[in-house]
PyMOL Python script that loads the backbone (N, CA, C, O; Angstrom):
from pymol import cmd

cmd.read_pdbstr("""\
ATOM      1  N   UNK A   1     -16.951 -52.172 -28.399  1.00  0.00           N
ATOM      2  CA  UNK A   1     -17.584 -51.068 -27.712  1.00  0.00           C
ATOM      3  C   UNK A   1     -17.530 -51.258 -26.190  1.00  0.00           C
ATOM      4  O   UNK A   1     -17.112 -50.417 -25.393  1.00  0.00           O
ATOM      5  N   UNK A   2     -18.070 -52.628 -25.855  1.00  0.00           N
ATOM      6  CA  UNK A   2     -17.826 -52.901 -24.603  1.00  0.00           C
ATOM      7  C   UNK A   2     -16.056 -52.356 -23.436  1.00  0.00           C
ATOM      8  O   UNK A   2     -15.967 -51.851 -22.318  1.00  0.00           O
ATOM      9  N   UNK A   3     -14.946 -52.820 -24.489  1.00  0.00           N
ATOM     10  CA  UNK A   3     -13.602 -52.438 -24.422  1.00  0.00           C
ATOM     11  C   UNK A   3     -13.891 -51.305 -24.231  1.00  0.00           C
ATOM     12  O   UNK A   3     -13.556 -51.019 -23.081  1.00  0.00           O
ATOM     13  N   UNK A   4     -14.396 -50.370 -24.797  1.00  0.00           N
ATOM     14  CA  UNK A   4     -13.966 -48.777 -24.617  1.00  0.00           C
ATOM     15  C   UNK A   4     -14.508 -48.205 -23.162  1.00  0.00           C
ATOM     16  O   UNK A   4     -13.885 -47.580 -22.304  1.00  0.00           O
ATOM     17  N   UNK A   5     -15.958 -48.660 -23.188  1.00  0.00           N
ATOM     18  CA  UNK A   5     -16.927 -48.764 -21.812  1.00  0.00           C
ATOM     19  C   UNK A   5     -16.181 -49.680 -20.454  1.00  0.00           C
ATOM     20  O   UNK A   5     -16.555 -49.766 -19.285  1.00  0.00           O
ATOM     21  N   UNK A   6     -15.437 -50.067 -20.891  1.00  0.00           N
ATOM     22  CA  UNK A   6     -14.748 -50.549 -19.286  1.00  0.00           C
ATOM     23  C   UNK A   6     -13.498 -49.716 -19.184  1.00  0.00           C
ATOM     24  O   UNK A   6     -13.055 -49.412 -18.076  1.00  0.00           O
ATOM     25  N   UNK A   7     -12.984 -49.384 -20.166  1.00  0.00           N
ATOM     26  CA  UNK A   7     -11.543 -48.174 -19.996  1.00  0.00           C
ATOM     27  C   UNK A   7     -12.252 -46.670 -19.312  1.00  0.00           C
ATOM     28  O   UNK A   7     -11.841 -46.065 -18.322  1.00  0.00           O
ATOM     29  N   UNK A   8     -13.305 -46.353 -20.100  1.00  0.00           N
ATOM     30  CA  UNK A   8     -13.798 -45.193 -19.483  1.00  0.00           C
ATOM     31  C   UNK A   8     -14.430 -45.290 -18.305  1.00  0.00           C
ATOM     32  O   UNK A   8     -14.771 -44.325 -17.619  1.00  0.00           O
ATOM     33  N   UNK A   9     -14.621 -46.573 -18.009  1.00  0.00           N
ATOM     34  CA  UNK A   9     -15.129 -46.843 -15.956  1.00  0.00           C
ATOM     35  C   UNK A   9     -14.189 -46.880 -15.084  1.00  0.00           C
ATOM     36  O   UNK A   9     -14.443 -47.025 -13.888  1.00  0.00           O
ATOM     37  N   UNK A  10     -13.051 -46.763 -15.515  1.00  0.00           N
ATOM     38  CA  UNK A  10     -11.357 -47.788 -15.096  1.00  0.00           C
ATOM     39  C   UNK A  10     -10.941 -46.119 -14.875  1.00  0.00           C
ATOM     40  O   UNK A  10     -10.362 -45.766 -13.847  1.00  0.00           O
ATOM     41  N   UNK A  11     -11.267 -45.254 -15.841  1.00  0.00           N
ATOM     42  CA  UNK A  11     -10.425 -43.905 -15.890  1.00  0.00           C
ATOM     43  C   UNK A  11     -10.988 -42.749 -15.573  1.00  0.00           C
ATOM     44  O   UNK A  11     -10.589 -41.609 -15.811  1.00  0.00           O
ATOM     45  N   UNK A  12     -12.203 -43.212 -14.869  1.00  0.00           N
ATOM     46  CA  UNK A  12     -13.345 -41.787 -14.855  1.00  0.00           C
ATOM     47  C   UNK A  12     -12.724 -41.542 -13.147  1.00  0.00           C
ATOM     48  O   UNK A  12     -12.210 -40.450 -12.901  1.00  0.00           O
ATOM     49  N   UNK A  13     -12.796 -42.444 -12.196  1.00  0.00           N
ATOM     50  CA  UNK A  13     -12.095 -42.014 -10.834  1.00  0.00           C
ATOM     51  C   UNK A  13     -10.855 -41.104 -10.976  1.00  0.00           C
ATOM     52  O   UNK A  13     -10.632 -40.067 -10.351  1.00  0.00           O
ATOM     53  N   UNK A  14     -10.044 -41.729 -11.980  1.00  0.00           N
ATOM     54  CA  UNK A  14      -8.415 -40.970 -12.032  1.00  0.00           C
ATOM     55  C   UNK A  14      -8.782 -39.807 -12.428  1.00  0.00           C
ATOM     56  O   UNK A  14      -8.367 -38.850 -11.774  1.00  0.00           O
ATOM     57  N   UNK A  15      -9.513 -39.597 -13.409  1.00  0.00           N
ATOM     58  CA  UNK A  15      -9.432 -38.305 -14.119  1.00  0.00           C
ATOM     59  C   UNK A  15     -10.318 -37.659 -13.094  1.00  0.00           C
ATOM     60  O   UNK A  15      -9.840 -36.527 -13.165  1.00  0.00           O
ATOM     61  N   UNK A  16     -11.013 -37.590 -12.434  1.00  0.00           N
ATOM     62  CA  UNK A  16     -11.567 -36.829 -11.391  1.00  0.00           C
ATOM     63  C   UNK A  16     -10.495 -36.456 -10.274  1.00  0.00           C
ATOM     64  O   UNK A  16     -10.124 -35.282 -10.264  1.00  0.00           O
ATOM     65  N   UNK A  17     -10.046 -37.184  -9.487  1.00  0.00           N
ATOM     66  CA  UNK A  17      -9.220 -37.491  -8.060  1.00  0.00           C
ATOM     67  C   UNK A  17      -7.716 -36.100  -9.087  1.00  0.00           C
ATOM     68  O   UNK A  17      -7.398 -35.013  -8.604  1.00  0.00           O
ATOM     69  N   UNK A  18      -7.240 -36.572 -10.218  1.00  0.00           N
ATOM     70  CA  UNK A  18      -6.559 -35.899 -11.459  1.00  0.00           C
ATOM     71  C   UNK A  18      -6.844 -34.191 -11.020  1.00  0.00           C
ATOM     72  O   UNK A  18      -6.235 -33.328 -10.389  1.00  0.00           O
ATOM     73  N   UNK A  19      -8.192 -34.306 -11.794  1.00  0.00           N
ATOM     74  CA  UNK A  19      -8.420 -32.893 -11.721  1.00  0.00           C
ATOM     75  C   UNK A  19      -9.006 -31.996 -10.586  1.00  0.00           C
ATOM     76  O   UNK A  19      -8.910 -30.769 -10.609  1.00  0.00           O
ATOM     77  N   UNK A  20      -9.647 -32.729  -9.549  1.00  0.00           N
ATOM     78  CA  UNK A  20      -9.262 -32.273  -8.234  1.00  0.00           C
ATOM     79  C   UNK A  20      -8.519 -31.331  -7.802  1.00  0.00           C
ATOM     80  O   UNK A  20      -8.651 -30.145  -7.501  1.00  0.00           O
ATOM     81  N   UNK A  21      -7.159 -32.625  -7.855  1.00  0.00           N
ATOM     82  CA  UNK A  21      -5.890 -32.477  -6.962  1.00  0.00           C
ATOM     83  C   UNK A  21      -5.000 -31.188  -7.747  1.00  0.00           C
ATOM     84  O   UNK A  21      -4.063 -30.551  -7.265  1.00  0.00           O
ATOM     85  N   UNK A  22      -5.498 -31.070  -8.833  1.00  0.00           N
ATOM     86  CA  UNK A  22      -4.785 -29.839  -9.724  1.00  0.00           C
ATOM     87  C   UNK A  22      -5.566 -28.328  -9.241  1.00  0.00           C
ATOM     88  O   UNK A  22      -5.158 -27.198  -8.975  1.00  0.00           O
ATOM     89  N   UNK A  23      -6.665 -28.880  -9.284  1.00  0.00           N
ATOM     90  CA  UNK A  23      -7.663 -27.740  -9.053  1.00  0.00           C
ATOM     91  C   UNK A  23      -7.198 -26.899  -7.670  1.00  0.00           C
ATOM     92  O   UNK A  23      -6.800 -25.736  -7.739  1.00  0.00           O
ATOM     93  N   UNK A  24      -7.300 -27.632  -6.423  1.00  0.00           N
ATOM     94  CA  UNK A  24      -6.611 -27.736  -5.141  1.00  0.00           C
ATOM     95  C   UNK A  24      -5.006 -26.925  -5.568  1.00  0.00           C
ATOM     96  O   UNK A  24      -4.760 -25.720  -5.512  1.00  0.00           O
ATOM     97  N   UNK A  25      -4.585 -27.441  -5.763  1.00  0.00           N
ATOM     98  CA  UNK A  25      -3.089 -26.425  -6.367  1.00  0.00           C
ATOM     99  C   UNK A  25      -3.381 -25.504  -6.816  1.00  0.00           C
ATOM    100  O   UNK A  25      -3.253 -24.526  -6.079  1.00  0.00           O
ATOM    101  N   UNK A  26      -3.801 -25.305  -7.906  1.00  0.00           N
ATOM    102  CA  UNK A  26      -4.263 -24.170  -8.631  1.00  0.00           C
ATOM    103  C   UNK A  26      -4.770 -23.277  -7.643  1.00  0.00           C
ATOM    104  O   UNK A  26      -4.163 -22.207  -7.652  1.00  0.00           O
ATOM    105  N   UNK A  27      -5.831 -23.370  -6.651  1.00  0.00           N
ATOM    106  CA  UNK A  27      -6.426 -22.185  -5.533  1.00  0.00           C
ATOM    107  C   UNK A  27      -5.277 -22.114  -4.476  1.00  0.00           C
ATOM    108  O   UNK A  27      -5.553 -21.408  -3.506  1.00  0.00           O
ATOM    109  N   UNK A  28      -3.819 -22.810  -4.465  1.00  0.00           N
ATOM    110  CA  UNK A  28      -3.476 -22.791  -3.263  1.00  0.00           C
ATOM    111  C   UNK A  28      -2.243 -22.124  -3.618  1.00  0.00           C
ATOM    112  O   UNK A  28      -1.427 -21.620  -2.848  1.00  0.00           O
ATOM    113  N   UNK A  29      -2.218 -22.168  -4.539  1.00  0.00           N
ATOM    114  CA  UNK A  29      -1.108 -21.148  -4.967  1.00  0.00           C
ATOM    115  C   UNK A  29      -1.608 -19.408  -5.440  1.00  0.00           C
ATOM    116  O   UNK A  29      -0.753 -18.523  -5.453  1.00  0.00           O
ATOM    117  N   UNK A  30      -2.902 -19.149  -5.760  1.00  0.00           N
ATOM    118  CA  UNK A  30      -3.046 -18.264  -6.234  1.00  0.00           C
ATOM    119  C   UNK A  30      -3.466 -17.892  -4.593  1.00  0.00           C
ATOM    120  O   UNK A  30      -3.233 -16.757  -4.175  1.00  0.00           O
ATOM    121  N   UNK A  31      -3.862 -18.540  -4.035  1.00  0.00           N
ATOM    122  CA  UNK A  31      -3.968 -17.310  -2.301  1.00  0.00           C
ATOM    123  C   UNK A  31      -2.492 -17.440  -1.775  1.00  0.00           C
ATOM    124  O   UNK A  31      -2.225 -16.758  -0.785  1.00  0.00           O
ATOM    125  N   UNK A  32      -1.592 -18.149  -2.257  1.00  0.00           N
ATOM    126  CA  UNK A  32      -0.371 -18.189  -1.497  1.00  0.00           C
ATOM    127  C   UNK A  32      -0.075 -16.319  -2.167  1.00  0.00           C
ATOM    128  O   UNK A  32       0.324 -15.333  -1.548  1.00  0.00           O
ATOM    129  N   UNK A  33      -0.464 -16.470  -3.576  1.00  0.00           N
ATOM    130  CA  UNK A  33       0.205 -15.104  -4.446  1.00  0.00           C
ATOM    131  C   UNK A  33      -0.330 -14.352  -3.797  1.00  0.00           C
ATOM    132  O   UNK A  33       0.499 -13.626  -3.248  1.00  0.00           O
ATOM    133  N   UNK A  34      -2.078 -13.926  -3.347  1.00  0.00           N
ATOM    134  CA  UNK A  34      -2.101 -12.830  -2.948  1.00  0.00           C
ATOM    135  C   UNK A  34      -1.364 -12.708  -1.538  1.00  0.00           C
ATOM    136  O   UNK A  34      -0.545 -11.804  -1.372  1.00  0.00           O
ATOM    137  N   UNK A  35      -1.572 -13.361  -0.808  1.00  0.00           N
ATOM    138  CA  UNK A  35      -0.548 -13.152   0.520  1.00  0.00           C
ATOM    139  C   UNK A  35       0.608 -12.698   0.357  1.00  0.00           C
ATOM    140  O   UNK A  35       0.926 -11.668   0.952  1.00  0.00           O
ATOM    141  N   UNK A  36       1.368 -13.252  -0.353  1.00  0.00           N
ATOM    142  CA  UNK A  36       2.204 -12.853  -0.515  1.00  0.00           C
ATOM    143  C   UNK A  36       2.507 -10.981  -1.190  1.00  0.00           C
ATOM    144  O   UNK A  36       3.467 -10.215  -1.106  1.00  0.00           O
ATOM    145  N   UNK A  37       1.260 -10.887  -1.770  1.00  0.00           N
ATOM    146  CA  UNK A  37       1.504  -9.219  -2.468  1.00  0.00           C
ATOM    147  C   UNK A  37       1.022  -8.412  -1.628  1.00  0.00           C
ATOM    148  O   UNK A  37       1.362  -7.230  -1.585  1.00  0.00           O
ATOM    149  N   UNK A  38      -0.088  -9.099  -0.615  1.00  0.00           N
ATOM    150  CA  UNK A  38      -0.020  -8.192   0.386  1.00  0.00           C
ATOM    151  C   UNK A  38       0.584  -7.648   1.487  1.00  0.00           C
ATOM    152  O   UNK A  38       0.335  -6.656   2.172  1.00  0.00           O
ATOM    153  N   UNK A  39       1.859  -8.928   1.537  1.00  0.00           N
ATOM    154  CA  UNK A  39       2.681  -8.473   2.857  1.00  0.00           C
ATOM    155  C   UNK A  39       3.558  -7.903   1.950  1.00  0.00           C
ATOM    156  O   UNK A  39       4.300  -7.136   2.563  1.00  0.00           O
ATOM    157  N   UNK A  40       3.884  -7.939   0.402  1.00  0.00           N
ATOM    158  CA  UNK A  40       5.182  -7.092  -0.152  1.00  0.00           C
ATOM    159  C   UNK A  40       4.156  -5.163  -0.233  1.00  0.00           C
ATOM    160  O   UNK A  40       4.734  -4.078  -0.170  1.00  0.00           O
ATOM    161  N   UNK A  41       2.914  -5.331  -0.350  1.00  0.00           N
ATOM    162  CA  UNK A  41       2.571  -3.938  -0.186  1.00  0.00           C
ATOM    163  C   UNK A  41       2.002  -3.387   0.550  1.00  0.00           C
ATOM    164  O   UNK A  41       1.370  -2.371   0.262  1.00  0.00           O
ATOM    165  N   UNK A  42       2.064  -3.953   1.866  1.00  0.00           N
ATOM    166  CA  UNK A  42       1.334  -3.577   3.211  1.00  0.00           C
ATOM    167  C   UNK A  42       2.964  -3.267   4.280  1.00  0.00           C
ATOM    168  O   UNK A  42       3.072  -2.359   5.104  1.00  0.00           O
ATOM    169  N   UNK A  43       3.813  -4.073   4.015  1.00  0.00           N
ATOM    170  CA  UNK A  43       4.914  -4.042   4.682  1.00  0.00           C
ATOM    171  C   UNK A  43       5.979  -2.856   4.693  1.00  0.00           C
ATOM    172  O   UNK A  43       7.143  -3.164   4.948  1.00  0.00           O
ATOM    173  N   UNK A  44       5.748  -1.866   4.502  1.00  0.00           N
ATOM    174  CA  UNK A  44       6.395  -0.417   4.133  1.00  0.00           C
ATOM    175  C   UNK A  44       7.434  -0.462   5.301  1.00  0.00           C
ATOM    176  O   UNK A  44       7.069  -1.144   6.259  1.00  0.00           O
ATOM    177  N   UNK A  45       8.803   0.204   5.416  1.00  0.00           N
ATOM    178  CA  UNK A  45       9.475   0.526   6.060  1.00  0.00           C
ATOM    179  C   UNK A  45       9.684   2.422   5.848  1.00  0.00           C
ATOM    180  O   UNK A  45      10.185   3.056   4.919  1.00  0.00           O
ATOM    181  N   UNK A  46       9.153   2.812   6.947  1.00  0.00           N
ATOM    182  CA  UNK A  46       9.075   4.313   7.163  1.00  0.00           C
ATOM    183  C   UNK A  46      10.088   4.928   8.115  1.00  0.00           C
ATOM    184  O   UNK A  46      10.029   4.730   9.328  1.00  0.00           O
ATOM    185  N   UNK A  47      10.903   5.583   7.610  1.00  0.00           N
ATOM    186  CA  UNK A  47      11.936   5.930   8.430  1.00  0.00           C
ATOM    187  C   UNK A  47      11.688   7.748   8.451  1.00  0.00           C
ATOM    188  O   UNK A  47      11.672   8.668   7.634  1.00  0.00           O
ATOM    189  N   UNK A  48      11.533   7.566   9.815  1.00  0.00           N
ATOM    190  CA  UNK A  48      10.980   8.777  10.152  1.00  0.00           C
ATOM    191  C   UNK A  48      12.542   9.739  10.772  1.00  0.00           C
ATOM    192  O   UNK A  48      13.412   9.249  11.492  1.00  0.00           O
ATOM    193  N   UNK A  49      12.515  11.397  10.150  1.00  0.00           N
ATOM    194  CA  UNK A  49      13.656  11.815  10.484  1.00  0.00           C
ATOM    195  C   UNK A  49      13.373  13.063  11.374  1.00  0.00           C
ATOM    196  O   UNK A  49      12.305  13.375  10.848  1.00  0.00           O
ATOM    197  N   UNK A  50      13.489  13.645  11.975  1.00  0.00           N
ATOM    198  CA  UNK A  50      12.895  14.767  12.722  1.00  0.00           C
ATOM    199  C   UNK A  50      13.896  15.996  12.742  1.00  0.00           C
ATOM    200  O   UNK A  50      14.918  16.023  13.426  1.00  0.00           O
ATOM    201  N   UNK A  51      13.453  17.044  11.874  1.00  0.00           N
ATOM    202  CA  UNK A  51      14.397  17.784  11.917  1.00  0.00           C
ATOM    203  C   UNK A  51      14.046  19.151  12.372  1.00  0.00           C
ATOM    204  O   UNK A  51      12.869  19.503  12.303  1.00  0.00           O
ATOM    205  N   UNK A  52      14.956  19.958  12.832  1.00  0.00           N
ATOM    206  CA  UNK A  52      14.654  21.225  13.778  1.00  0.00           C
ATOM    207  C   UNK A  52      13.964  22.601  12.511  1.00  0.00           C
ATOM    208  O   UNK A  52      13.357  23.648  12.734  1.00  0.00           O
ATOM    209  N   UNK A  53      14.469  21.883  11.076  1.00  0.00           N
ATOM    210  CA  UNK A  53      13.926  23.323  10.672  1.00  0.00           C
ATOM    211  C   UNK A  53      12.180  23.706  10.531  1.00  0.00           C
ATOM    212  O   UNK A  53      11.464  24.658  10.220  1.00  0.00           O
ATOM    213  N   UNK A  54      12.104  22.786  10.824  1.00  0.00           N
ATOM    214  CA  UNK A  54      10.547  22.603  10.586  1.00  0.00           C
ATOM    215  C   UNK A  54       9.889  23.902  12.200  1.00  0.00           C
ATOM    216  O   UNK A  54       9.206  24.922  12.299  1.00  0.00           O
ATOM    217  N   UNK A  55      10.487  23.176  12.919  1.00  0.00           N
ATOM    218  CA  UNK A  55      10.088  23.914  14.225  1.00  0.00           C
ATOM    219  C   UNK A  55      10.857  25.030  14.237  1.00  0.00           C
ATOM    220  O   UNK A  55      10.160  26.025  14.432  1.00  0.00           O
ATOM    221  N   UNK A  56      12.067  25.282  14.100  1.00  0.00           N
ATOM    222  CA  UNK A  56      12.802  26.795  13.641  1.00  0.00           C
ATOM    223  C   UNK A  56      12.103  27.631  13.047  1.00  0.00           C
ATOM    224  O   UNK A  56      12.257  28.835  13.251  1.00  0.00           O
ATOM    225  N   UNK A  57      10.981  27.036  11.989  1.00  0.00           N
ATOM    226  CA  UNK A  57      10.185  27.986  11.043  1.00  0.00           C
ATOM    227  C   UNK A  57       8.923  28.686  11.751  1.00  0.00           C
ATOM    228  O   UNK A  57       8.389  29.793  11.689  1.00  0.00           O
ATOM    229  N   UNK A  58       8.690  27.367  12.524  1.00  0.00           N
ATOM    230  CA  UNK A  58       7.045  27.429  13.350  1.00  0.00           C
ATOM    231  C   UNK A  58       6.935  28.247  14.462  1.00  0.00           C
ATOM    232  O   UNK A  58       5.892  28.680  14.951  1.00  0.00           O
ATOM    233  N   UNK A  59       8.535  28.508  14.983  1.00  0.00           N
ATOM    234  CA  UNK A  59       8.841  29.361  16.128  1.00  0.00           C
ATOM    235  C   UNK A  59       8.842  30.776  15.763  1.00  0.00           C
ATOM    236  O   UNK A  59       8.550  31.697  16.526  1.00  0.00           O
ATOM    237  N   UNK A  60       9.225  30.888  14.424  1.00  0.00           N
ATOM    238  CA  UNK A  60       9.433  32.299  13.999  1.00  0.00           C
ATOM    239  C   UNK A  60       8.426  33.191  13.398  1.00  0.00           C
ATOM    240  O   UNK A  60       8.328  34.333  12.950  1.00  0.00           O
ATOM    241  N   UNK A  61       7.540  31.852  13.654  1.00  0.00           N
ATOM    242  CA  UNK A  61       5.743  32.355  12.434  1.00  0.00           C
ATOM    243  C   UNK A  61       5.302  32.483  14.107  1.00  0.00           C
ATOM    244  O   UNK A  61       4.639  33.501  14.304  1.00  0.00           O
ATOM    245  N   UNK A  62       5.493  31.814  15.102  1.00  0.00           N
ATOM    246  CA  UNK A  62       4.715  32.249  15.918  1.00  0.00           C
ATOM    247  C   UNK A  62       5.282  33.782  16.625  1.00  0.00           C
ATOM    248  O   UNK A  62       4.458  34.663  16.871  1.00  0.00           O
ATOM    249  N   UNK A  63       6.220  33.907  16.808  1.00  0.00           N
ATOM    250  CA  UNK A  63       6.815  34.711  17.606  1.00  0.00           C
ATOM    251  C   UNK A  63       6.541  36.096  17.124  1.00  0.00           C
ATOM    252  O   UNK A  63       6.315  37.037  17.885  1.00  0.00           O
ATOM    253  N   UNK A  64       6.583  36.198  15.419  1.00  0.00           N
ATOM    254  CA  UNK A  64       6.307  37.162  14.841  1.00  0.00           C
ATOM    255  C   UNK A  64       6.011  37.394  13.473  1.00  0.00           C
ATOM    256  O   UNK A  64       5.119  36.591  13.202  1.00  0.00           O
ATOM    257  N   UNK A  65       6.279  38.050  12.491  1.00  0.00           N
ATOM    258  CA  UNK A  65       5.609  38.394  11.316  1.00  0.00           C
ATOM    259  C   UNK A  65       7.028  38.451  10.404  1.00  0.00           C
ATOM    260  O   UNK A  65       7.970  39.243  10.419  1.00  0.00           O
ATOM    261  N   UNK A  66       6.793  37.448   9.737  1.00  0.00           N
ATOM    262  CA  UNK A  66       8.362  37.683   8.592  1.00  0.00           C
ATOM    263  C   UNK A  66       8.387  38.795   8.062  1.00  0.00           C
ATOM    264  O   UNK A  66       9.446  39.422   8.053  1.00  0.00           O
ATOM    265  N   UNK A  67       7.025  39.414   7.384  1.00  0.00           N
ATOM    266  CA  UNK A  67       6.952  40.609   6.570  1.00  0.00           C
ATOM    267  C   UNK A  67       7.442  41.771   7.581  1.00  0.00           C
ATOM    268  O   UNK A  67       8.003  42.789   7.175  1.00  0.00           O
ATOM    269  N   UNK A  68       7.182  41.522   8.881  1.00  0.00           N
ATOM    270  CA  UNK A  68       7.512  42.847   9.777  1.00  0.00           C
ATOM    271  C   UNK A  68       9.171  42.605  10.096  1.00  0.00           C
ATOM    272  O   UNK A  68      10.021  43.483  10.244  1.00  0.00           O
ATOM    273  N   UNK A  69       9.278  41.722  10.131  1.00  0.00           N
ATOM    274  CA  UNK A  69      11.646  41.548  10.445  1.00  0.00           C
ATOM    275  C   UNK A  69      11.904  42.101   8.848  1.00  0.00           C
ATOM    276  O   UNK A  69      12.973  42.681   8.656  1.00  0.00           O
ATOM    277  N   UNK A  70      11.145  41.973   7.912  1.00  0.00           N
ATOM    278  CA  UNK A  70      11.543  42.659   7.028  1.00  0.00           C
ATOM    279  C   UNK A  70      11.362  44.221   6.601  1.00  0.00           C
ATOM    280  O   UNK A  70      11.687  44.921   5.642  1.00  0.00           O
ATOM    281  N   UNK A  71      10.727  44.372   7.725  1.00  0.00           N
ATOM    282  CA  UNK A  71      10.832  46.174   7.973  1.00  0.00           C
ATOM    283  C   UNK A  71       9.468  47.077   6.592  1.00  0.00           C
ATOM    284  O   UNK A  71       9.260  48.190   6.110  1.00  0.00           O
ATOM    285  N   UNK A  72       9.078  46.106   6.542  1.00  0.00           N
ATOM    286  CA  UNK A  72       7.136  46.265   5.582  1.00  0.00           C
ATOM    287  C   UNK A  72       5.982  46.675   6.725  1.00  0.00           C
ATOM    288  O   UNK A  72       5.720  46.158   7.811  1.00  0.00           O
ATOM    289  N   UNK A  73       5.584  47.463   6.244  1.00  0.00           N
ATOM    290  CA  UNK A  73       4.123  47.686   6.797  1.00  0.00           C
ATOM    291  C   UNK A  73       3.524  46.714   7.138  1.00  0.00           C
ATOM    292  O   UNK A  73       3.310  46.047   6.125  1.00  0.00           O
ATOM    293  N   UNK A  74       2.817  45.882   8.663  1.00  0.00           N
ATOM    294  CA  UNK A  74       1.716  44.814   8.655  1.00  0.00           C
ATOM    295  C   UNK A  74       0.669  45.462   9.142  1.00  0.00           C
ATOM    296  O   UNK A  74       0.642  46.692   9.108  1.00  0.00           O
ATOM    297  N   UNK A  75      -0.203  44.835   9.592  1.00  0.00           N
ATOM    298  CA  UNK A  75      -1.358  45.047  10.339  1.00  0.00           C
ATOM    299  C   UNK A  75      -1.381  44.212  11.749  1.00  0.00           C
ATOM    300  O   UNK A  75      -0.341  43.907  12.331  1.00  0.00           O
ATOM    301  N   UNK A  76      -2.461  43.936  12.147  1.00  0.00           N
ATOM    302  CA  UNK A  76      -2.633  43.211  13.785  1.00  0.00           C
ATOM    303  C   UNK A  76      -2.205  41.852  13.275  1.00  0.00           C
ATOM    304  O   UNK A  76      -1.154  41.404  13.734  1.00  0.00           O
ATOM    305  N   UNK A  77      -2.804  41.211  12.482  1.00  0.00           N
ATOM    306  CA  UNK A  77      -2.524  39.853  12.376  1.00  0.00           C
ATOM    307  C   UNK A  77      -1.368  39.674  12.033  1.00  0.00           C
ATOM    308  O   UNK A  77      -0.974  38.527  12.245  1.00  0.00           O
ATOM    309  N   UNK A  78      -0.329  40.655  11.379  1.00  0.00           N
ATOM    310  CA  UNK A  78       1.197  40.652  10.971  1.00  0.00           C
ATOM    311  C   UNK A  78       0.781  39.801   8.974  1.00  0.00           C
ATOM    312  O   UNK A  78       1.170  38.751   8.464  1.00  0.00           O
ATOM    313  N   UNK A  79       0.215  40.496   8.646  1.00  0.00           N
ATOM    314  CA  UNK A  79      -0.246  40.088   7.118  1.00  0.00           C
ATOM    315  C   UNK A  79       0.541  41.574   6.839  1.00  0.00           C
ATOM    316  O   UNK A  79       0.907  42.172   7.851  1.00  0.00           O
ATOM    317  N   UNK A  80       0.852  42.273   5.357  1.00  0.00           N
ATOM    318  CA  UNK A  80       1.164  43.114   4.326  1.00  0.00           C
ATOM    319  C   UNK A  80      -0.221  44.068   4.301  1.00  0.00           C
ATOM    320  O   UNK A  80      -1.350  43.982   3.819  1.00  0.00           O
ATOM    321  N   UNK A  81       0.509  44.987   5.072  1.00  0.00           N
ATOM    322  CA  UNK A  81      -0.734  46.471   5.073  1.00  0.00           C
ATOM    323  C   UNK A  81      -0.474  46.791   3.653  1.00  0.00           C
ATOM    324  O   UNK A  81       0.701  46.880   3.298  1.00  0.00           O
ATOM    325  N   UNK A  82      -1.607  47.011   2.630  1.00  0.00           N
ATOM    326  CA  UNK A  82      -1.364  47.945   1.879  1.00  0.00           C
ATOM    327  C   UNK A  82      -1.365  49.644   2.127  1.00  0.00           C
ATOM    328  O   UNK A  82      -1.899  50.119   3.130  1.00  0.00           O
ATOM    329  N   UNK A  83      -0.850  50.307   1.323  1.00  0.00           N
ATOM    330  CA  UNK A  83      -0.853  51.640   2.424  1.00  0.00           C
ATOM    331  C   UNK A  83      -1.412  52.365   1.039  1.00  0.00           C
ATOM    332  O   UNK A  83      -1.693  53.564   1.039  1.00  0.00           O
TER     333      UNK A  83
END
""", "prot")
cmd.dss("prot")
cmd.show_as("cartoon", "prot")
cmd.util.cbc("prot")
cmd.orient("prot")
């Protein structure tokens, strides 16, 4: 009995310092993971294109009334008079 009681005094440091040093890994890899998922889903590449029809459209809503170039009844605001 004594034998067993000096192996388990001999092995209680290792198995601590053991499971520690695993433990320590274990948290240092799972914040390595989130870092890592946050720069793969925070890191977006946005390629921005600017194109004229957008403002071609905005020029023609301001300037005037589509329904009226189409030769329809509007009103003041250039909306579809019903008649």
């Amino acid at each position: 009995m004594e034998d067993i009681s000096n192996l388990i005094k001999e092995a209680k440091p290792l198995y601590f310092a053991r499971k520690r040093r695993n433990n320590f890994i274990k948290g240092s890899l799972a914040v390595l993971f989130c870092v890592v998922m946050m720069n793969i889903f925070t890191m977006q590449s946005y390629t921005v294109y600017y194109s004229d029809d957008f403002l071609n459209e905005l020029s023609d809503v301001t300037e005037g009334s589509v329904i009226a170039d189409m030769g329809l009844p509007t009103d003041d605001y250039g909306l579809l008079m019903v008649v």
